[in-house]
mmCIF entry with sequence, helices, sheets and N, C-alpha, C, O atoms, coordinates in Angstrom:
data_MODEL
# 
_entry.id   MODEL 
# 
_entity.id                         1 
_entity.type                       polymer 
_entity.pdbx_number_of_molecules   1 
# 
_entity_poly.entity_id                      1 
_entity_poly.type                           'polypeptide(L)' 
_entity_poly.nstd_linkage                   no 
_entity_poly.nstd_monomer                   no 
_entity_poly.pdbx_seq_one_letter_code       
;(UNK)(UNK)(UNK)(UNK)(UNK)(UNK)(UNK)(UNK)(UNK)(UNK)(UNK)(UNK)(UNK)(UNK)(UNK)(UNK)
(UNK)(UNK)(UNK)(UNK)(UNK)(UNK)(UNK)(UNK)(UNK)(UNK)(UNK)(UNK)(UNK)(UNK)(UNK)(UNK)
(UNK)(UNK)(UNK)(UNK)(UNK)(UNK)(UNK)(UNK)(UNK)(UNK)(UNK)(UNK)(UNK)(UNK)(UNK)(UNK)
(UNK)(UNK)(UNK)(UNK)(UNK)(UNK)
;
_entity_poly.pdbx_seq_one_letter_code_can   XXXXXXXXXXXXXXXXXXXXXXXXXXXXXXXXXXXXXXXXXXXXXXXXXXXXXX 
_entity_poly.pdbx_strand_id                 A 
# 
loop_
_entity_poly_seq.entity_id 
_entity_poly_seq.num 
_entity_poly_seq.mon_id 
_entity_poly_seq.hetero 
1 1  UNK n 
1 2  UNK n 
1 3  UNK n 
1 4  UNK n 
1 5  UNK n 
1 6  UNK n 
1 7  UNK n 
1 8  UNK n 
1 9  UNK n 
1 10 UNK n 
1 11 UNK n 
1 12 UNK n 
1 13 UNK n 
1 14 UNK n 
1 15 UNK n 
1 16 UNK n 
1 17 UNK n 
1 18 UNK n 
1 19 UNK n 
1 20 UNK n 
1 21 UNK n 
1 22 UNK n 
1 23 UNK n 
1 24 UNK n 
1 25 UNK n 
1 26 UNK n 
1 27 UNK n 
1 28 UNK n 
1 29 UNK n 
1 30 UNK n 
1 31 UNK n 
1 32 UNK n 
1 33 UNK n 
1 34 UNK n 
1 35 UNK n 
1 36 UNK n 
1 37 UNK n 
1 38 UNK n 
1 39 UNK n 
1 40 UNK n 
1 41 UNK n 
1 42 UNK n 
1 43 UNK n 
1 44 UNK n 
1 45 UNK n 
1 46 UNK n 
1 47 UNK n 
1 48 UNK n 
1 49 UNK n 
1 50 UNK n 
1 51 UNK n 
1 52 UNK n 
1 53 UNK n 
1 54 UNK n 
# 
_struct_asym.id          A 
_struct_asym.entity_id   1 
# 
_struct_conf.conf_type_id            HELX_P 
_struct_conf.id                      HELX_P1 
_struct_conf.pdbx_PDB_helix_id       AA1 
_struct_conf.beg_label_comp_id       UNK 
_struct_conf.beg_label_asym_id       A 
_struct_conf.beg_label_seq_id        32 
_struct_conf.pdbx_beg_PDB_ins_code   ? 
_struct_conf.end_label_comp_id       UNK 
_struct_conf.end_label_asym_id       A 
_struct_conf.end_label_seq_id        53 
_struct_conf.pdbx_end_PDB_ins_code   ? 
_struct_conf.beg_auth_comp_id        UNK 
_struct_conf.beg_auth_asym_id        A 
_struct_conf.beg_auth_seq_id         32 
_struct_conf.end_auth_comp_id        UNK 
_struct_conf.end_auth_asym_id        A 
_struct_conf.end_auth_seq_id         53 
_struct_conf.pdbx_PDB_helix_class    1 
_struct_conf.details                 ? 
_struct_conf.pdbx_PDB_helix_length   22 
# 
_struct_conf_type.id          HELX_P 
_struct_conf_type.criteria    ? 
_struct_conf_type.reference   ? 
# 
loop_
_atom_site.group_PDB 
_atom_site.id 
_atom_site.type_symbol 
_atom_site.label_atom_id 
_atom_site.label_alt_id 
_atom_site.label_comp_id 
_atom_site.label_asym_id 
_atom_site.label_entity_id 
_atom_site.label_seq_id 
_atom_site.pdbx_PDB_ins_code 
_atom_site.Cartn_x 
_atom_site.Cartn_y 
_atom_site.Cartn_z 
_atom_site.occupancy 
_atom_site.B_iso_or_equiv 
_atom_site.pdbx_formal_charge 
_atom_site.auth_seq_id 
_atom_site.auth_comp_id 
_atom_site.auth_asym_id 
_atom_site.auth_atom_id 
_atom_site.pdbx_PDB_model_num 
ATOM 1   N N  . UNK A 1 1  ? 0.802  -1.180  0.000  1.00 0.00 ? 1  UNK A N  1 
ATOM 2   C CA . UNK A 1 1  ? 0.000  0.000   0.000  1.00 0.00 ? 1  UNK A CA 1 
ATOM 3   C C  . UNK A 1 1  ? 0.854  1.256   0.000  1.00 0.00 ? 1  UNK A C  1 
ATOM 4   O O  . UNK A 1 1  ? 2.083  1.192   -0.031 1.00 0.00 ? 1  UNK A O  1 
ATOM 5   N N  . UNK A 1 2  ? -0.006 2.712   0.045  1.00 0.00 ? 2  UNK A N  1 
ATOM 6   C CA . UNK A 1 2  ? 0.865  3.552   0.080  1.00 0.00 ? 2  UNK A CA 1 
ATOM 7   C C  . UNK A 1 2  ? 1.813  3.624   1.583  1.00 0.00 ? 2  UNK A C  1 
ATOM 8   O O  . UNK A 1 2  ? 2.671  4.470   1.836  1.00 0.00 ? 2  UNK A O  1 
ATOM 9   N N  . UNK A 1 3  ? 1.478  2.749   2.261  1.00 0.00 ? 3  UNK A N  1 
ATOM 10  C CA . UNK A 1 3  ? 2.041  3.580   3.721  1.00 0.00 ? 3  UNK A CA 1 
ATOM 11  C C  . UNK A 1 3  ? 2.815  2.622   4.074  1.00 0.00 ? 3  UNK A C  1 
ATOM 12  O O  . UNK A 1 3  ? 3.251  2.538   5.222  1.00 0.00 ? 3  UNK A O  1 
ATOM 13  N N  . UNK A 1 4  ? 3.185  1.473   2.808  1.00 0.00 ? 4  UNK A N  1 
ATOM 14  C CA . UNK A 1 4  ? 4.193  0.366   3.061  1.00 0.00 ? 4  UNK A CA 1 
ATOM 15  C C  . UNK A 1 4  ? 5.814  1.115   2.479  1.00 0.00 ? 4  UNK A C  1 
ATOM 16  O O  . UNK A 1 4  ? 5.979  1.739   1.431  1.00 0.00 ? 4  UNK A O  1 
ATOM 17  N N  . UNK A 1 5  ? 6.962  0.766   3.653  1.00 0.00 ? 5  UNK A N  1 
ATOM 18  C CA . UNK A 1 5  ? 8.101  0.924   2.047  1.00 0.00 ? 5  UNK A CA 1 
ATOM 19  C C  . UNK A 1 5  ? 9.243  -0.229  2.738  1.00 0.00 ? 5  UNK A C  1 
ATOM 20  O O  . UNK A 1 5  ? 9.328  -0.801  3.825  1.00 0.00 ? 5  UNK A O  1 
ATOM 21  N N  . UNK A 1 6  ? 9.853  -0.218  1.778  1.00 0.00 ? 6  UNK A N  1 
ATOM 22  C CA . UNK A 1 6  ? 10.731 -1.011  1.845  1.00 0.00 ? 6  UNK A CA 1 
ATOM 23  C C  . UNK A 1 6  ? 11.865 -0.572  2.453  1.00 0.00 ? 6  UNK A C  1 
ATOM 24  O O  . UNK A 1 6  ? 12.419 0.426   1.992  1.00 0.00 ? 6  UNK A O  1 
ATOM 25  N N  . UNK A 1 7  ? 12.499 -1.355  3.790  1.00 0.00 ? 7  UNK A N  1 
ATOM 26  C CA . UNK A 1 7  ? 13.744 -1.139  4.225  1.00 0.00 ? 7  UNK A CA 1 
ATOM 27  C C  . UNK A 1 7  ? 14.776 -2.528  4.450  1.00 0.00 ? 7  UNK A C  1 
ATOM 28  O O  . UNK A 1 7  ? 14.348 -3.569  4.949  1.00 0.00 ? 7  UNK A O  1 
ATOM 29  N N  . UNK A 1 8  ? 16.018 -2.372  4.051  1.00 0.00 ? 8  UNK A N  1 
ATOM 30  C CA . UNK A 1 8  ? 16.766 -3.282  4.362  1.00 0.00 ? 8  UNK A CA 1 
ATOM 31  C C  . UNK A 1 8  ? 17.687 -3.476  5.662  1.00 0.00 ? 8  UNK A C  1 
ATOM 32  O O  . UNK A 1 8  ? 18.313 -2.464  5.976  1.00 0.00 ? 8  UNK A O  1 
ATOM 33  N N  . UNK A 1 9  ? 17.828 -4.321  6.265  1.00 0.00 ? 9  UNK A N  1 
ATOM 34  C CA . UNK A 1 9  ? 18.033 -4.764  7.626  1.00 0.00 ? 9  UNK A CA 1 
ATOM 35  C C  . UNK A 1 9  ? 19.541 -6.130  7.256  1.00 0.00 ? 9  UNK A C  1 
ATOM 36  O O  . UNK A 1 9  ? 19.630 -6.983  6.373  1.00 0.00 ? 9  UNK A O  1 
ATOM 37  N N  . UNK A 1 10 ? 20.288 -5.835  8.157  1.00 0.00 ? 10 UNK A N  1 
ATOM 38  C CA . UNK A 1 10 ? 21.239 -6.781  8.298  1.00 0.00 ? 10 UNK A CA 1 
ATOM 39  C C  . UNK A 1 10 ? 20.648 -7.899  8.748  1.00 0.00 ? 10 UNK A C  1 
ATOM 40  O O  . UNK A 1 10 ? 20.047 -7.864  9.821  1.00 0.00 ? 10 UNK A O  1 
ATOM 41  N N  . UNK A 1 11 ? 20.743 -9.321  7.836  1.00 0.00 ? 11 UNK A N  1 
ATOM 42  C CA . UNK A 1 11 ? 20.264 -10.386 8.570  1.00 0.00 ? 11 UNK A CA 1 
ATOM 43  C C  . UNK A 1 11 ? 20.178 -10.805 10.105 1.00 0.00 ? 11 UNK A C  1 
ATOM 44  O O  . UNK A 1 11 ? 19.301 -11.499 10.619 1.00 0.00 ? 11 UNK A O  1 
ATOM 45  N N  . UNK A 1 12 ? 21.321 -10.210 10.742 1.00 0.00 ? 12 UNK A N  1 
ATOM 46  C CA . UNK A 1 12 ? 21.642 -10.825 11.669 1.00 0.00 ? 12 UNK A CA 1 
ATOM 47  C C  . UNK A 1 12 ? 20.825 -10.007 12.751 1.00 0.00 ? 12 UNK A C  1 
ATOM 48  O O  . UNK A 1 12 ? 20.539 -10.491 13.846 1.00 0.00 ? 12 UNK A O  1 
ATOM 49  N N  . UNK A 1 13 ? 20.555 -9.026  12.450 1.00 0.00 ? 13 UNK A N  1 
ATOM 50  C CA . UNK A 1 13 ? 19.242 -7.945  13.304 1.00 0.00 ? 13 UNK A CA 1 
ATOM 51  C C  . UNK A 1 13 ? 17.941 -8.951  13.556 1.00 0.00 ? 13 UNK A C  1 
ATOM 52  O O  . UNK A 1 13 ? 17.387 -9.015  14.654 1.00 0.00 ? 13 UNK A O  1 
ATOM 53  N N  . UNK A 1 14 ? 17.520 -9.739  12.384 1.00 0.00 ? 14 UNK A N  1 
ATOM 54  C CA . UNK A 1 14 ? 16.099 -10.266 12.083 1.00 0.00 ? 14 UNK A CA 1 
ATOM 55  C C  . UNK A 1 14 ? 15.873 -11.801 12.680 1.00 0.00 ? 14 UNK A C  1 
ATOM 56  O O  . UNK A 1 14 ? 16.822 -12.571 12.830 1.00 0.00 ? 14 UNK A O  1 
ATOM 57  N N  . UNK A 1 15 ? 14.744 -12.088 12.944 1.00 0.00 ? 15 UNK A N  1 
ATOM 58  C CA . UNK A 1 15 ? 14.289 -13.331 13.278 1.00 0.00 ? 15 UNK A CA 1 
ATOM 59  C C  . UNK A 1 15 ? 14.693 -14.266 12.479 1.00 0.00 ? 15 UNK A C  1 
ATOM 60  O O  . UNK A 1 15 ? 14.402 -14.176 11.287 1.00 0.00 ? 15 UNK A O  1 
ATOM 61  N N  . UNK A 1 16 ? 15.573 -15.546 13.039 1.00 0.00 ? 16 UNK A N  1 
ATOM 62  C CA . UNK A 1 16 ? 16.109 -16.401 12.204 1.00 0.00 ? 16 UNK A CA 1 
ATOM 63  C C  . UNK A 1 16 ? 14.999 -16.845 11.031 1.00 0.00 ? 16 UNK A C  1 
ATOM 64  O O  . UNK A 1 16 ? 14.993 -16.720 9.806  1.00 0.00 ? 16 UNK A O  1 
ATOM 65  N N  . UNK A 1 17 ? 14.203 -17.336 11.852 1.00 0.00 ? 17 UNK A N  1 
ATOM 66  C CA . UNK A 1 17 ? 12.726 -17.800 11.209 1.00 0.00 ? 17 UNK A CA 1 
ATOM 67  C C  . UNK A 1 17 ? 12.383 -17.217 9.853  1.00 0.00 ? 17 UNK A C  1 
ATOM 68  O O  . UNK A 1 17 ? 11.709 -17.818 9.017  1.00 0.00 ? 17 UNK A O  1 
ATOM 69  N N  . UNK A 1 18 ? 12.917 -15.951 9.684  1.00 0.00 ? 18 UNK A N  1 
ATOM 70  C CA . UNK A 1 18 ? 12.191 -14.775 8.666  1.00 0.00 ? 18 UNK A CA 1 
ATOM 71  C C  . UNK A 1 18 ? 12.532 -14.963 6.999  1.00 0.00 ? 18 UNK A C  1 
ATOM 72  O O  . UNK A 1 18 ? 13.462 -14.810 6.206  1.00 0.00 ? 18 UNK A O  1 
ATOM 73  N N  . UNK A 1 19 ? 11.299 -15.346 7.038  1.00 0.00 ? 19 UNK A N  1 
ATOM 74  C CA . UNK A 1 19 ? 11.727 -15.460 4.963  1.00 0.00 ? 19 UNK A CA 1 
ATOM 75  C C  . UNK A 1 19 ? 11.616 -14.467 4.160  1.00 0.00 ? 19 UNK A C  1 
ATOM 76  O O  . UNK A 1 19 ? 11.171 -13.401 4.584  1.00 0.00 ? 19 UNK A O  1 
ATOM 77  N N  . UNK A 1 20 ? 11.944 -14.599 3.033  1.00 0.00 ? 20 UNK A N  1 
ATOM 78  C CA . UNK A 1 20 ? 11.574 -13.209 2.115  1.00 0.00 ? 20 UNK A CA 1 
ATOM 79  C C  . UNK A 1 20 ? 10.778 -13.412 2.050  1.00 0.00 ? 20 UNK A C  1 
ATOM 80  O O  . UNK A 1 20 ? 10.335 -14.542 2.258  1.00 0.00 ? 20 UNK A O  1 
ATOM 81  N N  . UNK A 1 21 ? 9.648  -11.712 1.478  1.00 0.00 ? 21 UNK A N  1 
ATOM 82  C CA . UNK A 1 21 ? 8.381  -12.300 2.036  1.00 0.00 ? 21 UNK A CA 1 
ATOM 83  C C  . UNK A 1 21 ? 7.420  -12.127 2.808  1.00 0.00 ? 21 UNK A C  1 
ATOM 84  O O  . UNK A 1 21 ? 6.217  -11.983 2.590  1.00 0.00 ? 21 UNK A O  1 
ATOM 85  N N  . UNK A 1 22 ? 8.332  -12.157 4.221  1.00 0.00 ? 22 UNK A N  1 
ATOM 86  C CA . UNK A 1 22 ? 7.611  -12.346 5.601  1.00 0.00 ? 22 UNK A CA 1 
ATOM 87  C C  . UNK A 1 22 ? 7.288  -11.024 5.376  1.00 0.00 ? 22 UNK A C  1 
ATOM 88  O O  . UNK A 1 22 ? 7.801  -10.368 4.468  1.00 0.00 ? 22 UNK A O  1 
ATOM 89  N N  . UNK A 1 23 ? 6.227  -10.467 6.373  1.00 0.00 ? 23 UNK A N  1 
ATOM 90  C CA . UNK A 1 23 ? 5.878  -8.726  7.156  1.00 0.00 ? 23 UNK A CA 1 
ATOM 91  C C  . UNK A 1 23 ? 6.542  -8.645  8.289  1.00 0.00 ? 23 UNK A C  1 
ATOM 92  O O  . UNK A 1 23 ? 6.905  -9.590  8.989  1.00 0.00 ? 23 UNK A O  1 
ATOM 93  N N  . UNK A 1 24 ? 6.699  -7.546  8.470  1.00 0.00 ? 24 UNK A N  1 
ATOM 94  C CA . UNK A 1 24 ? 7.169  -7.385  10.126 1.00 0.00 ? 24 UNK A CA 1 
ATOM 95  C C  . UNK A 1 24 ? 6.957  -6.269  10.580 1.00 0.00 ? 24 UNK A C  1 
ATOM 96  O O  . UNK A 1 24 ? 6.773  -5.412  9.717  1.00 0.00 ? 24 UNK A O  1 
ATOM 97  N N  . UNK A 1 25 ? 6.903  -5.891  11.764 1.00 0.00 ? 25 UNK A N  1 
ATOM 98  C CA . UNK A 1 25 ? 6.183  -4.684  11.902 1.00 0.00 ? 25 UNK A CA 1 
ATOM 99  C C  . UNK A 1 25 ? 7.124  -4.019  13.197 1.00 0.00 ? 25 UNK A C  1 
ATOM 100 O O  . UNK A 1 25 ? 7.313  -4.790  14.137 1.00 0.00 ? 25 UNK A O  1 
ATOM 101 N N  . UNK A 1 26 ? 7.718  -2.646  13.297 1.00 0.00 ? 26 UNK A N  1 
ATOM 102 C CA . UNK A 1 26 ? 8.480  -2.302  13.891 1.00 0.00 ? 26 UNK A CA 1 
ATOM 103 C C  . UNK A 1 26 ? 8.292  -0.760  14.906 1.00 0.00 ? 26 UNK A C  1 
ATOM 104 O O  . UNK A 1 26 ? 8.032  0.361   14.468 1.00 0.00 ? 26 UNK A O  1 
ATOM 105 N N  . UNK A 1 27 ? 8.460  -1.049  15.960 1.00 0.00 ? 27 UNK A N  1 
ATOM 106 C CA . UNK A 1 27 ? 7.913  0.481   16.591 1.00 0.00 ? 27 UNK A CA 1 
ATOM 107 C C  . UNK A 1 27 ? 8.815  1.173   17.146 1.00 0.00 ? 27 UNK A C  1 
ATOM 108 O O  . UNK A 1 27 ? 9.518  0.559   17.949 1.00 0.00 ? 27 UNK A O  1 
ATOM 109 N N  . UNK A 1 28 ? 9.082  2.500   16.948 1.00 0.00 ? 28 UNK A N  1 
ATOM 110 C CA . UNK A 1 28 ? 9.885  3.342   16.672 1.00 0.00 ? 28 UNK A CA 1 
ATOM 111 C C  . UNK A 1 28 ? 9.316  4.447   17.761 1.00 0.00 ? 28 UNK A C  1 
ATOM 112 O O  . UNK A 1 28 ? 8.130  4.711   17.955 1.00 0.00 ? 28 UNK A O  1 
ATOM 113 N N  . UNK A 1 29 ? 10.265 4.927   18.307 1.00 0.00 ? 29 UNK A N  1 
ATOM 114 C CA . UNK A 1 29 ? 9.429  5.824   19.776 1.00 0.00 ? 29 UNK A CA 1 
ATOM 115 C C  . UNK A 1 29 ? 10.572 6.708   20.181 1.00 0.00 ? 29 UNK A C  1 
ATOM 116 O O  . UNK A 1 29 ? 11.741 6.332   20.108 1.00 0.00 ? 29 UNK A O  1 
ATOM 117 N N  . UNK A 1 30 ? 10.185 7.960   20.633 1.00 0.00 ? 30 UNK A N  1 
ATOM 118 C CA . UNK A 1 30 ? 11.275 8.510   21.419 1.00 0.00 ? 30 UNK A CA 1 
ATOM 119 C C  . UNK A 1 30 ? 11.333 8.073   22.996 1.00 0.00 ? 30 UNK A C  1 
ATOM 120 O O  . UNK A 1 30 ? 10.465 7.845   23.839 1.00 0.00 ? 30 UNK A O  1 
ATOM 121 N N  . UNK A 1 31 ? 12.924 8.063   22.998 1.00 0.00 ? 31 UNK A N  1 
ATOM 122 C CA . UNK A 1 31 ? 13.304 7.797   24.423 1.00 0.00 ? 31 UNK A CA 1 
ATOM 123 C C  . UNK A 1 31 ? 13.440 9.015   25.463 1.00 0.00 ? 31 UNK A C  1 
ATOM 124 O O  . UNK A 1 31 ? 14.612 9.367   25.329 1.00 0.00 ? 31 UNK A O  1 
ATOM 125 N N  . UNK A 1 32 ? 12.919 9.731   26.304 1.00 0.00 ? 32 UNK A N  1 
ATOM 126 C CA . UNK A 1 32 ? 12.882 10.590  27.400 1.00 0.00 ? 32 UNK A CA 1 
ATOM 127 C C  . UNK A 1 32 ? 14.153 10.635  27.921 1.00 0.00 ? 32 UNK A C  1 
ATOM 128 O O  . UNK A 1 32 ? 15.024 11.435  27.579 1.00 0.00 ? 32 UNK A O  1 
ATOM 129 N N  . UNK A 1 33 ? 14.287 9.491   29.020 1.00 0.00 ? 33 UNK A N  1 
ATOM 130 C CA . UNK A 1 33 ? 15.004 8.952   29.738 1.00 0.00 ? 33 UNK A CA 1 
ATOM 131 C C  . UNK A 1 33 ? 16.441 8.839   28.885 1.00 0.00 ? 33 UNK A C  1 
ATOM 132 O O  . UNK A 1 33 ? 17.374 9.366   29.491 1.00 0.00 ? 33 UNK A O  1 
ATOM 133 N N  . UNK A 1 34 ? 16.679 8.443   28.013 1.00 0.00 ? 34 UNK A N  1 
ATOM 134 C CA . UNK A 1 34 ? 17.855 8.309   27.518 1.00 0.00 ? 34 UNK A CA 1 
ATOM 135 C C  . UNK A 1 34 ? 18.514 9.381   26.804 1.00 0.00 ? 34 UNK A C  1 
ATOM 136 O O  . UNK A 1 34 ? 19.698 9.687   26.665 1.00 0.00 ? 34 UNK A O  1 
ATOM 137 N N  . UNK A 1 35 ? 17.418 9.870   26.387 1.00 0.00 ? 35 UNK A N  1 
ATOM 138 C CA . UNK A 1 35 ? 18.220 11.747  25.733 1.00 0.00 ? 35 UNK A CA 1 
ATOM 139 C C  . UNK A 1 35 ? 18.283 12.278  26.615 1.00 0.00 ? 35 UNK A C  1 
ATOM 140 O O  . UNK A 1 35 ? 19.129 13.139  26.372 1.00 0.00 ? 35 UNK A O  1 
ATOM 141 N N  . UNK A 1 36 ? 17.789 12.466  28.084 1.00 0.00 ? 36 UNK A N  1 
ATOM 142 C CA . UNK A 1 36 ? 18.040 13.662  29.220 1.00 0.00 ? 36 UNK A CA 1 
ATOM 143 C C  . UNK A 1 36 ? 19.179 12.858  29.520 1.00 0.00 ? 36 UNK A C  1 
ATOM 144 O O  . UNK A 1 36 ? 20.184 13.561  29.409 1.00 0.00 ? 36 UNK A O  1 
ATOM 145 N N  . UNK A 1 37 ? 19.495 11.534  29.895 1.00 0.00 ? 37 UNK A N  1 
ATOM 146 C CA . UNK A 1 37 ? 21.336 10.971  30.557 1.00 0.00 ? 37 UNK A CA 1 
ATOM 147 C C  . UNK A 1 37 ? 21.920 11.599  29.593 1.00 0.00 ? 37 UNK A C  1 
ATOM 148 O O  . UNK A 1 37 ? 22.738 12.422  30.003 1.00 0.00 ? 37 UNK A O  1 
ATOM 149 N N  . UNK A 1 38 ? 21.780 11.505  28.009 1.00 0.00 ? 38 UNK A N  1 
ATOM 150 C CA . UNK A 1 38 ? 22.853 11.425  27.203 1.00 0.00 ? 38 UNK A CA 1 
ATOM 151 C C  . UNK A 1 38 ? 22.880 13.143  26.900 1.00 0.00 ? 38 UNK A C  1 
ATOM 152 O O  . UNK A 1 38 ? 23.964 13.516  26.452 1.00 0.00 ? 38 UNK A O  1 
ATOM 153 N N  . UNK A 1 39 ? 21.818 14.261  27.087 1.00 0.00 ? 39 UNK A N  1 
ATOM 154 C CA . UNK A 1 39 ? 21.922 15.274  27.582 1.00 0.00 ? 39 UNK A CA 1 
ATOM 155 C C  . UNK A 1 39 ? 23.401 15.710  28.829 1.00 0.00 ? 39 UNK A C  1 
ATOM 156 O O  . UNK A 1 39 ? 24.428 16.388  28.873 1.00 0.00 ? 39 UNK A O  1 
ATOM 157 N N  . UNK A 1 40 ? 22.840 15.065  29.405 1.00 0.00 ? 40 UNK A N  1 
ATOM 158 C CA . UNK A 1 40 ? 23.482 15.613  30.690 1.00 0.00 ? 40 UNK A CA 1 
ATOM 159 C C  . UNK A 1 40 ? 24.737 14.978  30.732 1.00 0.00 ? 40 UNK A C  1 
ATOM 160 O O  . UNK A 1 40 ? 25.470 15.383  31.634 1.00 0.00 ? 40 UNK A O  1 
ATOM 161 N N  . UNK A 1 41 ? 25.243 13.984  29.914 1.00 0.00 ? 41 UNK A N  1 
ATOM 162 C CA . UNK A 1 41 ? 27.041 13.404  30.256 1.00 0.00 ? 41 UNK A CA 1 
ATOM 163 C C  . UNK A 1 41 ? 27.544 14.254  28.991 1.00 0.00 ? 41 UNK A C  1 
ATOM 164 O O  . UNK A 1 41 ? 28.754 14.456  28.888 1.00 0.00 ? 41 UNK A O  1 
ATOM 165 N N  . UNK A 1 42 ? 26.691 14.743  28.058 1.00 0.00 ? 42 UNK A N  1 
ATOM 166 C CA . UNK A 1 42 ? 27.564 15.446  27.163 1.00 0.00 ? 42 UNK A CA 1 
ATOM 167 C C  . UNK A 1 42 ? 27.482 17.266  27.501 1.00 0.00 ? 42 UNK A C  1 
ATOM 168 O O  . UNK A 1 42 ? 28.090 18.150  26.897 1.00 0.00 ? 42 UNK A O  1 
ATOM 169 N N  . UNK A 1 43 ? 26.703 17.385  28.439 1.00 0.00 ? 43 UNK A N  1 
ATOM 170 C CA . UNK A 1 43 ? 26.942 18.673  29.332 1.00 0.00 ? 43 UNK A CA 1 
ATOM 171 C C  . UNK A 1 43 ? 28.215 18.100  30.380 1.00 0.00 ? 43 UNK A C  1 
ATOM 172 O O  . UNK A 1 43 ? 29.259 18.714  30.155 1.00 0.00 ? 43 UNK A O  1 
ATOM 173 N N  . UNK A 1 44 ? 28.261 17.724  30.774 1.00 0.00 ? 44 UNK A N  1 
ATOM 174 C CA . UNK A 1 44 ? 29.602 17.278  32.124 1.00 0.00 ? 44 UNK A CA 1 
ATOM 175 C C  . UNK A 1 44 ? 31.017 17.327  31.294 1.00 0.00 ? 44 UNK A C  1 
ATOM 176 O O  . UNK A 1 44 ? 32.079 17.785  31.716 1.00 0.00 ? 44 UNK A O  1 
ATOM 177 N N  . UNK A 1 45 ? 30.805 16.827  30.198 1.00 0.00 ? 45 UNK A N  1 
ATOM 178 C CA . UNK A 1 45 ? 31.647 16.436  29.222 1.00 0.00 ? 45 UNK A CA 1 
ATOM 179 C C  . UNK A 1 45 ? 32.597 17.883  28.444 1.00 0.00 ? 45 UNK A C  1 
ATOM 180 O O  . UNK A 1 45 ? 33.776 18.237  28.451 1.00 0.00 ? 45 UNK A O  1 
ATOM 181 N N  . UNK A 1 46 ? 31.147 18.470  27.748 1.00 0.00 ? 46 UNK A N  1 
ATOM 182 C CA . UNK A 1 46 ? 31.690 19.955  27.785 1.00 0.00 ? 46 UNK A CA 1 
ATOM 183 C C  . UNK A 1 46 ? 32.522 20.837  28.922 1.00 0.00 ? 46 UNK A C  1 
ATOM 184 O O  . UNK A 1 46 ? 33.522 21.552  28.871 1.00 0.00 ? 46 UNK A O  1 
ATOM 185 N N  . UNK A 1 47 ? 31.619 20.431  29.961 1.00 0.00 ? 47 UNK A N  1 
ATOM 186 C CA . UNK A 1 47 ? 31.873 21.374  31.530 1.00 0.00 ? 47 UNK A CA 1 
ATOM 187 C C  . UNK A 1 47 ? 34.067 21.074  31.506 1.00 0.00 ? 47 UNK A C  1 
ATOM 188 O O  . UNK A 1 47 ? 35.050 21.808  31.608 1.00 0.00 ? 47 UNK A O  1 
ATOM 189 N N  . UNK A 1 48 ? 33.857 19.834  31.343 1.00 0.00 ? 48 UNK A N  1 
ATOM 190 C CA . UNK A 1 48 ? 35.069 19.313  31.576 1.00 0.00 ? 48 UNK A CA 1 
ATOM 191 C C  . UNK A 1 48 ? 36.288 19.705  30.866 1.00 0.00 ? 48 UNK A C  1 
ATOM 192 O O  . UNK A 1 48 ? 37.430 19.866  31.296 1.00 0.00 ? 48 UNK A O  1 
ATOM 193 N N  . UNK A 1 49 ? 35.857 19.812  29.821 1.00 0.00 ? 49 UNK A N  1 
ATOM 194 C CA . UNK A 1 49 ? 36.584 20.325  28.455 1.00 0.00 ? 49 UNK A CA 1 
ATOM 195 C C  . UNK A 1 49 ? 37.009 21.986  28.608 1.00 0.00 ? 49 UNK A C  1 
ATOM 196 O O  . UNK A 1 49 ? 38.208 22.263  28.601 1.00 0.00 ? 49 UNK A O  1 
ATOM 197 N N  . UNK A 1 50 ? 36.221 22.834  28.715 1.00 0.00 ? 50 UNK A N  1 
ATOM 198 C CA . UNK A 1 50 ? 36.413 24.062  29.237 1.00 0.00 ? 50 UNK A CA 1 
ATOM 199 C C  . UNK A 1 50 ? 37.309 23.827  30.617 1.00 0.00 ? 50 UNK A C  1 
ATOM 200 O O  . UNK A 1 50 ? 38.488 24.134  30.443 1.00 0.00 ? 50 UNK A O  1 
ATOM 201 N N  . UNK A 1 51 ? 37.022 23.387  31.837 1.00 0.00 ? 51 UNK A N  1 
ATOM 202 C CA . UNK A 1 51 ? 37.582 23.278  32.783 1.00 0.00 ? 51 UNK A CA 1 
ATOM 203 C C  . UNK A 1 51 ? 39.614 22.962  32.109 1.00 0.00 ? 51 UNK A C  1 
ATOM 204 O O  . UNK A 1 51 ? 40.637 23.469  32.569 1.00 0.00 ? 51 UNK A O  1 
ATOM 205 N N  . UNK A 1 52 ? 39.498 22.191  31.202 1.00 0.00 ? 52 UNK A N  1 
ATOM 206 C CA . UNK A 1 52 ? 40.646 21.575  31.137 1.00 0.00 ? 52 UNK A CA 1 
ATOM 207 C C  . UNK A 1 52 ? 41.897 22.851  30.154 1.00 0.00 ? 52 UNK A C  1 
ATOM 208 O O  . UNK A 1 52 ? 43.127 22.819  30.113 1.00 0.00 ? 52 UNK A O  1 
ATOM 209 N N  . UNK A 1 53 ? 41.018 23.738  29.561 1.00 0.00 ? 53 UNK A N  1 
ATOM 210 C CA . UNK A 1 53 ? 41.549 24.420  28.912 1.00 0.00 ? 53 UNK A CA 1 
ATOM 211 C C  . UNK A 1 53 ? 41.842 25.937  29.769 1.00 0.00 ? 53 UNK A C  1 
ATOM 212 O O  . UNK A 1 53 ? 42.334 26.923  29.219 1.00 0.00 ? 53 UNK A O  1 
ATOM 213 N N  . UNK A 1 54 ? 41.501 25.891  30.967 1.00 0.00 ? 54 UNK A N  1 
ATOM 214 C CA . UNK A 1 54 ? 42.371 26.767  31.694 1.00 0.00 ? 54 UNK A CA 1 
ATOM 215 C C  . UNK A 1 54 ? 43.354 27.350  32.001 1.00 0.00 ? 54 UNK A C  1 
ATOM 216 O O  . UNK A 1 54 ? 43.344 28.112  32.967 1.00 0.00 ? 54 UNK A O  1 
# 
């Protein structure tokens, strides 16, 4: 359909089981929790960097 497309995937990502062929269906979401850590160690990170160039 229109709201199908085609993407290719490294076998080794996919269900052994999986033939050409098969459907699969994949859900895709933002993470909160993991962009505010990865926020905040690449703020410390900066902090650090300035600190070091004193």
């Amino acid at each position: 359909g229109e709201n199908e497309q085609k993407v290719v995937f490294p076998k080794n990502l996919l269900a052994k089981n999986l033939k050409e062929g098969d459907y699969i269906s994949i859900d895709i979401k933002y993470d909160e929790i993991a962009t505010k850590k990865a926020v905040a160690e690449i703020e410390e990170l900066m902090k650090s960097l300035k600190n070091d160039n004193k």
